[in-house]
C-alpha positions as CSV (number, residue, x, y, z in Angstrom):
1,X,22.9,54.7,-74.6
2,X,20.6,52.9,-76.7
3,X,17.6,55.4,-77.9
4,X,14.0,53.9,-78.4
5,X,11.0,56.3,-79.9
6,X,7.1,55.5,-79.2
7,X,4.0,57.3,-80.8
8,X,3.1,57.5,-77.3
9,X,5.4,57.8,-73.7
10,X,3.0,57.6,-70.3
11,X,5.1,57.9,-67.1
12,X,3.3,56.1,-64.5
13,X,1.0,52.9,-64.5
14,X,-1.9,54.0,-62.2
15,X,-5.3,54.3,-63.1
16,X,-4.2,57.4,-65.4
17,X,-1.4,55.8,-67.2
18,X,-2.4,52.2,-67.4
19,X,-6.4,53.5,-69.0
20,X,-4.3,55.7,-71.2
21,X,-2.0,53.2,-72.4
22,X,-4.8,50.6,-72.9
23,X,-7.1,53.0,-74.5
24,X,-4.3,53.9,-76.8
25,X,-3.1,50.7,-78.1
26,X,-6.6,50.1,-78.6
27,X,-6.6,53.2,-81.1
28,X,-3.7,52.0,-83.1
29,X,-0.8,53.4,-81.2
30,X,2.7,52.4,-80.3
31,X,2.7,53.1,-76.4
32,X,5.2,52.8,-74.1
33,X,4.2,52.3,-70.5
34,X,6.8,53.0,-67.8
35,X,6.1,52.3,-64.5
36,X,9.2,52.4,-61.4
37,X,7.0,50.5,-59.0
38,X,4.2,48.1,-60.3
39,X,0.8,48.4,-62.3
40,X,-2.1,49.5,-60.9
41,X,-0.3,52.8,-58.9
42,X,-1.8,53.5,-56.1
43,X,-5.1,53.2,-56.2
44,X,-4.8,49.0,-57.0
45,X,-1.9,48.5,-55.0
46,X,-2.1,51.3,-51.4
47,X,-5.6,53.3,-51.8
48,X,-8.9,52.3,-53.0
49,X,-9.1,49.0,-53.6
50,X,-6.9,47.2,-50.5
51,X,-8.7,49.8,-48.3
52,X,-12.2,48.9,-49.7
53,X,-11.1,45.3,-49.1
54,X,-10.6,46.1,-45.3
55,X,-13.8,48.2,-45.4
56,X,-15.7,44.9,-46.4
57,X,-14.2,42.8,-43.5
58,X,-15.3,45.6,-40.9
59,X,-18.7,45.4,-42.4
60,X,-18.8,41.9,-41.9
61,X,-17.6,42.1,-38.6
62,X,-20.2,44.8,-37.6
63,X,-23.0,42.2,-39.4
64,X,-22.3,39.6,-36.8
65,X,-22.9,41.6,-33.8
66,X,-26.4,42.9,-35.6
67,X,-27.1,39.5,-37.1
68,X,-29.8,38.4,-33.7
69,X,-31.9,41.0,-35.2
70,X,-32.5,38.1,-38.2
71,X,-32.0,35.2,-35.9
72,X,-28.8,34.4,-36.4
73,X,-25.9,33.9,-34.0
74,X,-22.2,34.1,-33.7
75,X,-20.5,33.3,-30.2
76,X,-17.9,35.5,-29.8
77,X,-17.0,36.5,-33.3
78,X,-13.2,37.5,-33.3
79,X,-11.0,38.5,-36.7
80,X,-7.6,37.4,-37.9
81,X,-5.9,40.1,-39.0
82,X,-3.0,38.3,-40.7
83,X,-5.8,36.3,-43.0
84,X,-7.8,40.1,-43.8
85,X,-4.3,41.5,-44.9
86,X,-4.0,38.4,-47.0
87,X,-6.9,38.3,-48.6
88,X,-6.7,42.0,-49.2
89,X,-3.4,41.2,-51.0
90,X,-5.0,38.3,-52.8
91,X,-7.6,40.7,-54.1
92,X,-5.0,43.2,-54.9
93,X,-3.2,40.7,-57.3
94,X,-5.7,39.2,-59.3
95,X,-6.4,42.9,-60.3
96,X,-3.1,43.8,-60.8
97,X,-2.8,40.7,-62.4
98,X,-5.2,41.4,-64.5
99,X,-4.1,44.4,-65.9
100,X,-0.6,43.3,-66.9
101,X,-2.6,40.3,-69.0
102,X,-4.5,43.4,-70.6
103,X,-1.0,45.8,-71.3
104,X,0.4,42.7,-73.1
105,X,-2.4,41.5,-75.3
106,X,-2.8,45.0,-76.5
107,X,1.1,45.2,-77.1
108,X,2.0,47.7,-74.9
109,X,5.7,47.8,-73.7
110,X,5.8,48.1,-70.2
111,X,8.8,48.9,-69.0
112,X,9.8,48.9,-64.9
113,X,12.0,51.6,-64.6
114,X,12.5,54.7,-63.1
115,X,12.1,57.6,-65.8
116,X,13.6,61.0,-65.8
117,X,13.8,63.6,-68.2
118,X,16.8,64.9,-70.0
119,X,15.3,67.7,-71.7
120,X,11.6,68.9,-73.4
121,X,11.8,65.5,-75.5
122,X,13.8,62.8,-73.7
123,X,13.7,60.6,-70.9
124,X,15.9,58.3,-69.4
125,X,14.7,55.0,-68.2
126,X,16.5,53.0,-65.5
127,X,16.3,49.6,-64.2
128,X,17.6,45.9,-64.2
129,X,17.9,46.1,-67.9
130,X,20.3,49.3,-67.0
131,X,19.8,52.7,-68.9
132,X,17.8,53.5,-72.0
133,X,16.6,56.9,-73.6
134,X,13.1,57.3,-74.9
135,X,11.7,59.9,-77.3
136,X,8.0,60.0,-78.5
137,X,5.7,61.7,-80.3
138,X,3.2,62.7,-77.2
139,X,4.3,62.1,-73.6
140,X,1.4,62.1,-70.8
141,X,2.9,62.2,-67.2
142,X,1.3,60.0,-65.1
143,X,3.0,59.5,-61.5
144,X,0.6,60.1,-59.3
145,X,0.6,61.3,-56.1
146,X,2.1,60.1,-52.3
147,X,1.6,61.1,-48.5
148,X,1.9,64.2,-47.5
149,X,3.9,64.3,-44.1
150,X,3.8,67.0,-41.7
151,X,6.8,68.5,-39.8
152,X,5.9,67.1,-36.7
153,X,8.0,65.9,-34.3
154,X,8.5,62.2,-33.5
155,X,6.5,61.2,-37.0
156,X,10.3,59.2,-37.2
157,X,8.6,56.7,-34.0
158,X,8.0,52.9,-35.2
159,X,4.2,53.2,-34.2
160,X,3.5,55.7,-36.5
161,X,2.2,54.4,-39.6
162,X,0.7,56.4,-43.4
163,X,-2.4,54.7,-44.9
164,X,0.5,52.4,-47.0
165,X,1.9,51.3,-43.9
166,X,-1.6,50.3,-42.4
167,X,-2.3,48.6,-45.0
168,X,0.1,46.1,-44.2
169,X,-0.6,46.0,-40.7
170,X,-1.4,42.3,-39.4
171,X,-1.4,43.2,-35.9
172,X,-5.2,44.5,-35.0
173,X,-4.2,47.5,-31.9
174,X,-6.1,47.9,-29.0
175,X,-6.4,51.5,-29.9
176,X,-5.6,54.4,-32.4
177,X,-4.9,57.8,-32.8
178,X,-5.2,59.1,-36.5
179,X,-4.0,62.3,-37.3
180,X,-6.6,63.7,-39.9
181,X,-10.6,63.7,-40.2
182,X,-10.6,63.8,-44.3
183,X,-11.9,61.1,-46.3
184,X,-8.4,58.5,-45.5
185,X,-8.8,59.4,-41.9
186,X,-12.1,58.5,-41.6
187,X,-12.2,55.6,-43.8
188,X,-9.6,54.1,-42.2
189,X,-11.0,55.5,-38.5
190,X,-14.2,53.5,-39.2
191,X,-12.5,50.1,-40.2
192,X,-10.7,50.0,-37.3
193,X,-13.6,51.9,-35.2
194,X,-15.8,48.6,-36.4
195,X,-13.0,46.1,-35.9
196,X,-13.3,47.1,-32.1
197,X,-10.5,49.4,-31.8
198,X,-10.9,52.4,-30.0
199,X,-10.5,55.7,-32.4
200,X,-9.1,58.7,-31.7
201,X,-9.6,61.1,-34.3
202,X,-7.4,64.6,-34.3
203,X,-8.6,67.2,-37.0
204,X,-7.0,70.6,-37.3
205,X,-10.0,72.1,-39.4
206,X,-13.3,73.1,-37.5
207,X,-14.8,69.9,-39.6
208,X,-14.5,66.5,-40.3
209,X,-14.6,65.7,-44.2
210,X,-13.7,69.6,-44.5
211,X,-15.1,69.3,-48.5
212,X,-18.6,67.8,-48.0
213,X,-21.8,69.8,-46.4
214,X,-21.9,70.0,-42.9
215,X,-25.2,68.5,-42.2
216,X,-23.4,65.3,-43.5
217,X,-20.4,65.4,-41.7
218,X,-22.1,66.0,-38.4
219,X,-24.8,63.1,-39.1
220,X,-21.8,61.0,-39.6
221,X,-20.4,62.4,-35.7
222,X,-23.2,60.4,-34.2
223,X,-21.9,57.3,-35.6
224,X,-18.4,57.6,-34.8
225,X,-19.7,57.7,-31.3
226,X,-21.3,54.4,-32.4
227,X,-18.2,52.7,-33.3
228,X,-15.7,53.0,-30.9
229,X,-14.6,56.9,-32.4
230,X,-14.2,59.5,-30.1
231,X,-13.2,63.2,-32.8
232,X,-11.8,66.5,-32.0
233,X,-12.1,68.5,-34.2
234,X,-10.4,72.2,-34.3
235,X,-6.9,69.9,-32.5
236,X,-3.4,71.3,-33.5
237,X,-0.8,68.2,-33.2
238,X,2.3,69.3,-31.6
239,X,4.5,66.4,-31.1
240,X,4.4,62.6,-30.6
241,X,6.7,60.6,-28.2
242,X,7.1,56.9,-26.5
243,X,5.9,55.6,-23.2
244,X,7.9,53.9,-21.3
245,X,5.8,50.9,-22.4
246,X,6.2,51.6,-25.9
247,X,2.8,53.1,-26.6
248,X,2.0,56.2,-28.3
249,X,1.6,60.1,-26.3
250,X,0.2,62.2,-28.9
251,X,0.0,65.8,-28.2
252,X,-2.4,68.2,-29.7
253,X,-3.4,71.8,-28.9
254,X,-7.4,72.4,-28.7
255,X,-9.3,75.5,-27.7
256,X,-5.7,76.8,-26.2
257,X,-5.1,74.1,-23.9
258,X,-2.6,71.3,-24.3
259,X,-4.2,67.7,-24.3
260,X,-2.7,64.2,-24.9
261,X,-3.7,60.8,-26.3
262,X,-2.4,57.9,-25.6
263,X,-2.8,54.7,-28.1
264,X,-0.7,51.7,-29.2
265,X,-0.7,52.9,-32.9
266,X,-1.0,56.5,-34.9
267,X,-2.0,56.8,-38.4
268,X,-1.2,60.0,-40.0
269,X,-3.3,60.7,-42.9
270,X,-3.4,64.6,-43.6
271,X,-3.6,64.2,-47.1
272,X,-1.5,63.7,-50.8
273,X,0.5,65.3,-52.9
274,X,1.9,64.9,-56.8
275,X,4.4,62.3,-57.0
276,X,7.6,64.2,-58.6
277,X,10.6,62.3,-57.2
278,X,13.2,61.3,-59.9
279,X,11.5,62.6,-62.8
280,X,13.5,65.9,-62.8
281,X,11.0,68.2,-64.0
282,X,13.5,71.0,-63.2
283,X,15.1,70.2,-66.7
284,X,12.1,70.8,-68.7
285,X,10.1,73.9,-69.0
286,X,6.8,72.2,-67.6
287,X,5.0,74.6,-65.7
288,X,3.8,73.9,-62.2
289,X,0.7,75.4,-61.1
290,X,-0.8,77.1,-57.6
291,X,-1.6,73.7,-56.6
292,X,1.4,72.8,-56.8
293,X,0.6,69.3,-59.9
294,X,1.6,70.1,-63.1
295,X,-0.3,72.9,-65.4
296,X,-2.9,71.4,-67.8
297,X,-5.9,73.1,-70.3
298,X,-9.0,71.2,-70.6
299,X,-7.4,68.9,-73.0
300,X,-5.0,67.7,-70.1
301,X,-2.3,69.2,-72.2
302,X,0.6,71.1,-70.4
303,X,2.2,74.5,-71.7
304,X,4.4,72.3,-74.0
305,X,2.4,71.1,-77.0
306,X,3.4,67.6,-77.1
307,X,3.4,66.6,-73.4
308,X,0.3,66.0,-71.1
309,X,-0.5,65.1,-67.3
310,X,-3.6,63.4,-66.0
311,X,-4.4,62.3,-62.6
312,X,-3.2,63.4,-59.3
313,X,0.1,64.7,-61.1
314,X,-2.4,67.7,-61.7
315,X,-3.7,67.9,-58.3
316,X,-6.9,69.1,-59.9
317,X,-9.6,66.0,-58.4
318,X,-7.2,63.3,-56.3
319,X,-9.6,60.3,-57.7
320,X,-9.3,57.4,-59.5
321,X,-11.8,57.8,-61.7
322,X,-11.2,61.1,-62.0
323,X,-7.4,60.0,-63.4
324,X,-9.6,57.5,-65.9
325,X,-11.7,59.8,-67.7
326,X,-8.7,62.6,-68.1
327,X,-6.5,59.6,-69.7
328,X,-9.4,59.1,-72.5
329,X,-9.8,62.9,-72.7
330,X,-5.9,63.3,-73.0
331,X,-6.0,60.2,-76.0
332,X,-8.7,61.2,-77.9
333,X,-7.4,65.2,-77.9
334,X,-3.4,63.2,-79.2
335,X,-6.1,61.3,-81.7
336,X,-7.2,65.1,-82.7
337,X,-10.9,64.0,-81.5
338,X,-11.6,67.3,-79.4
339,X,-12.5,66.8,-76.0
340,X,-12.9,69.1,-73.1
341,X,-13.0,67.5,-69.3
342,X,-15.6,68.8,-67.4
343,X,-15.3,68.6,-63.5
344,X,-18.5,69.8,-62.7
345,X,-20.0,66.5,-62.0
346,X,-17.7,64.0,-60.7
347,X,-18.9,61.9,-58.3
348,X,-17.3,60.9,-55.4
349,X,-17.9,58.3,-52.7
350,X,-16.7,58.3,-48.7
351,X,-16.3,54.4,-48.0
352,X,-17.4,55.6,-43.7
353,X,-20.2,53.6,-42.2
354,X,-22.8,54.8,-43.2
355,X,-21.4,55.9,-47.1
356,X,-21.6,59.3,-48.1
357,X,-22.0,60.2,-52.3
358,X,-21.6,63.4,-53.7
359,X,-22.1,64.7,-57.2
360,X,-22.0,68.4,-58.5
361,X,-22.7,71.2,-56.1
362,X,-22.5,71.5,-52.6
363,X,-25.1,73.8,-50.5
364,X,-21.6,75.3,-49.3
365,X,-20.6,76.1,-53.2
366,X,-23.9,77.6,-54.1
367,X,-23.8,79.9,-50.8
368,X,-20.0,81.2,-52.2
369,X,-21.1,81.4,-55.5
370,X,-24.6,83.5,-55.0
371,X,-26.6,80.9,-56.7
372,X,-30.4,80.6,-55.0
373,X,-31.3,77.2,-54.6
374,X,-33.9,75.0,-52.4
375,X,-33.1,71.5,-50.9
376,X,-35.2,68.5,-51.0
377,X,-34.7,65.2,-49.3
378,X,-35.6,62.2,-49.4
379,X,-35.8,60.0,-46.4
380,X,-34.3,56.3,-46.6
381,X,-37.3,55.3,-43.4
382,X,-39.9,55.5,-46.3
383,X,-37.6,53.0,-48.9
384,X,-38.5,49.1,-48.2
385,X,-35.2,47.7,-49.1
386,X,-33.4,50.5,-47.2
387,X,-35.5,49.6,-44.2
388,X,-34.7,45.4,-44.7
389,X,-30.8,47.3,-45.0
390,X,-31.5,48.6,-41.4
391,X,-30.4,52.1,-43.3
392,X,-33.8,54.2,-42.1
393,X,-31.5,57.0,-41.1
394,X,-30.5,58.3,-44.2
395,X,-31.6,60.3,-46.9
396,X,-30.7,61.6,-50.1
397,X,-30.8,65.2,-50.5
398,X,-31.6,67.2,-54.3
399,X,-30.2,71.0,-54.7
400,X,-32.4,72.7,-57.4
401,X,-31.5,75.5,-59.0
402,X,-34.0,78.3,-57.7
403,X,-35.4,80.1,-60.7
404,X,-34.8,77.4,-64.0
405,X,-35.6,74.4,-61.3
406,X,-32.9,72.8,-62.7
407,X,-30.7,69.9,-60.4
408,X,-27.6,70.7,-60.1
409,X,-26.5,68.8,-56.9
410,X,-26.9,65.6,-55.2
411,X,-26.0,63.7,-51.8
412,X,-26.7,60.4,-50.1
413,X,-26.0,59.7,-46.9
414,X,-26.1,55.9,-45.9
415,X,-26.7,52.2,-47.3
416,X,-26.3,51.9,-50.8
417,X,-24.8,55.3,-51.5
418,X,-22.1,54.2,-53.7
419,X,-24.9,52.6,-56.2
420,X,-27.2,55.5,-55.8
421,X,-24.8,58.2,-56.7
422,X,-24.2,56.3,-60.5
423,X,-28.1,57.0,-61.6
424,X,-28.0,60.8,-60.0
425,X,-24.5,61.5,-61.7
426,X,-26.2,60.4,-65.0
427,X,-29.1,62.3,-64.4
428,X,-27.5,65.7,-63.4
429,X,-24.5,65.4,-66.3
430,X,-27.2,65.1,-68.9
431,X,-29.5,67.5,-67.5
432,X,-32.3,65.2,-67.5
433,X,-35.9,66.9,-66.8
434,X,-38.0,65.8,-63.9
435,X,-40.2,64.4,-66.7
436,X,-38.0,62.4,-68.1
437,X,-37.5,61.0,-64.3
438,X,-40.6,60.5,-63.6
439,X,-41.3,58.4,-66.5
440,X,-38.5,56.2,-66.2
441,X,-39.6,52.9,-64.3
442,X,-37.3,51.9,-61.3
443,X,-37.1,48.3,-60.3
444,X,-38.6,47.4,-56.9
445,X,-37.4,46.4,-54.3
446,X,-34.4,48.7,-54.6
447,X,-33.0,51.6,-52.5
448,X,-32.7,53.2,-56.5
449,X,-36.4,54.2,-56.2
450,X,-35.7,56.7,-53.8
451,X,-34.6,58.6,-56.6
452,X,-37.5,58.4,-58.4
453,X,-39.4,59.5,-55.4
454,X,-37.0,62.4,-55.0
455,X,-38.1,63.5,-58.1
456,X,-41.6,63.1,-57.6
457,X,-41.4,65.1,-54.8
458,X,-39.7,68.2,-56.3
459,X,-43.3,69.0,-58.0
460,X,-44.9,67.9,-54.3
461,X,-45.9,64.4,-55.8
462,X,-44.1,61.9,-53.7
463,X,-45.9,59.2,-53.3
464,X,-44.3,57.2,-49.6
465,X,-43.6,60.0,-47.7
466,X,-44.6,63.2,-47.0
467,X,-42.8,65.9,-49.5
């Protein structure tokens, strides 16, 4: 079998593998990319990016039935679901596209293949081509992560569908039960909740979005209601079975009675876990952590010295970016540049309607970890453009540390929170002093000059609404 060595071996062609291989080549190195599927892993392909395509068409759809408001009027606005999943998959392949033409100017073998390990140092690679056997100097593991299924019975029916397999759906239901109420769940429950579809949420925690505060998670309750959502939370599924008309009876357990749904489609979307399948880790010594993703220091480097894992193969932060910044980290440490990942502010963005933004603490962390802290918002009703945004609801809420005043938390709840929580991430990762935000000059009219505001208001100086 023919033997091939690289300077550097990535396993996997997501948003971990593909930056790493990139960044690499960039720094000199002969990488080897190995991918079994396509670029762009999940996240281009199955997760963020189709998804954030079909949370674009609900928004437009919503517009329509606000647009009178402006003057502006649609008779009877209706969607093609065929020509969303189309253009989803048209957005999908320029990016992917895009990628490949990046990997092959910067002369990094990809291979498609499926890749298993033989030992500590080799890995077989299988595909058209047939079987080859790579060695290199640093390996980084890469694969990802997939669905995490539940033994529940009748998951096996045709109508039940994981976030991959909506995402190919061109047939818009009349209704929908999703089994879930974290961030997929709800994502998915408010396209669909927009889209006209009537929602049936079933989560088994006490919460929706079990990982965010609960003054958000409950705002966001009201508007479920809003779009066609009804949630339960605190709902044990038991089983799922066929009508005699072919439609869905899903049956939960809830405050010890039993209850039942009925819908034409159920999404199951209870989470993900590291993908593992075929790359016979049992033949390495590669340890395997409580979380059950692959043991890494702060280097991303696992218990053997030359072989790494970033991205959801870690289970440490399931996020894109998250996957990104680790594959530099893990480059630069192989370069002997030492870098340490720090989790502590990573931001993170729910793509619901309204968006919620997160970065550092939560009030729920501080509580576990004895920290005193105060809260401060900042209401969206006193922001010009978030008022011309029809977003007056929301706000953006500041945790200061009690005692050194310091920020060490921020949240955004509605328009614009995926912009807003770029400048706040920056602001808390550097530690930057209410000073130095109070001297920087935001432009106007932007939603961004809430956060100066916020600022202003933590030493009682806000100038638009009360503080």
């Amino acid at each position: 079998m023919e033997k091939i060595h690289s300077q550097i071996l990535i396993i996997g062609a997501g948003p971990g593998g593909y930056v790493a291989a990139i960044y690499g080549a960039i720094k000199g190195m002969k990488v080897t990319l190995v991918d079994k599927k396509r670029v762009g892993g999940t996240c281009l392909n199955v997760g963020c990016i189709p998804t954030k395509a079909l949370v674009k068409a609900a928004d437009i759809f919503a517009e329509t039935k606000k647009s009178a408001a402006y003057g502006i009027h649609f008779e009877n606005a209706s969607i093609d679901m065929k020509q969303t999943i189309a253009k989803k998959d048209e957005i999908t392949k320029t990016l992917t596209d895009g990628i490949a033409f990046l990997l092959n100017k910067h002369g990094v073998d990809y291979v498609q293949g499926t890749a298993s390990f033989l030992n500590n140092t080799e890995v077989e690679v299988s595909g058209d081509f047939g079987s080859k056997v790579y060695t290199a100097d640093k390996i980084i593991i890469a694969t990802g992560s997939k669905t995490k299924h539940l033994p529940i019975p009748g998951l096996d029916n045709d109508f039940v569908v994981d976030s991959e397999g909506l995402l190919a759906n061109e047939v818009l239901p009349e209704s929908m039960t999703v089994i879930g109420g974290g961030i997929i769940g709800m994502e998915f429950a408010f396209i669909y909740g927009q889209l006209g579809v009537k929602v049936e949420v079933l989560e088994f925690l006490p919460n929706i979005l079990p990982n965010i505060d609960k003054d958000l998670s409950q705002r966001l309750l009201r508007f479920a209601k809003q779009n066609n959502i009804n949630i339960t939370t605190g709902a044990r599924v038991t089983k799922i079975e066929k009508e005699a008309n072919g439609n869905a009876i899903v049956t939960y357990i809830h405050k010890d009675v039993e209850k039942t749904t009925t819908s034409n489609l159920v999404l199951e979307a209870v989470g993900r876990e590291p993908e593992f399948s075929g790359l016979n880790l049992e033949k390495t010594d590669i340890k395997i952590g409580k979380n059950r993703g692959i043991e890494v220091d702060e280097t991303m480097k696992t218990n053997l010295d030359h072989i790494y894992a970033v991205g959801d193969a870690t289970n440490i932060m399931q996020l894109a970016h998250v996957a990104s910044h680790q594959a530099i980290n893990a480059i630069d440490n192989i370069l002997g540049h030492k870098s340490a990942m720090n989790y502590r502010f990573i931001p993170s963005v729910i793509f619901t309607s309204p968006q919620i933004a997160t970065v550092g603490f939560s009030e729920a962390e501080l509580q576990q970890e004895g920290i005193e802290y105060t809260t401060h918002r900042v209401p969206f009703s006193s922001n010009g453009k978030a008022l011309i945004l029809e977003s007056n609801y929301g706000f953006i809420k500041l945790l200061q540390k009690a005692v050194t005043k310091e920020i060490i938390g921020a949240q955004v709840f509605g328009a614009d929170a995926e912009h807003l929580i770029a400048p706040l991430t920056i602001a808390l990762k550097n530690n930057l002093s209410l000073e130095d935000i109070k001297e920087t000059v935001f432009a106007h009219p932007t939603t961004s000059e809430m956060i100066h505001e916020g600022f202003l208001g933590l030493n009682g100086e806000a100038i638009h609404y009360l503080g």
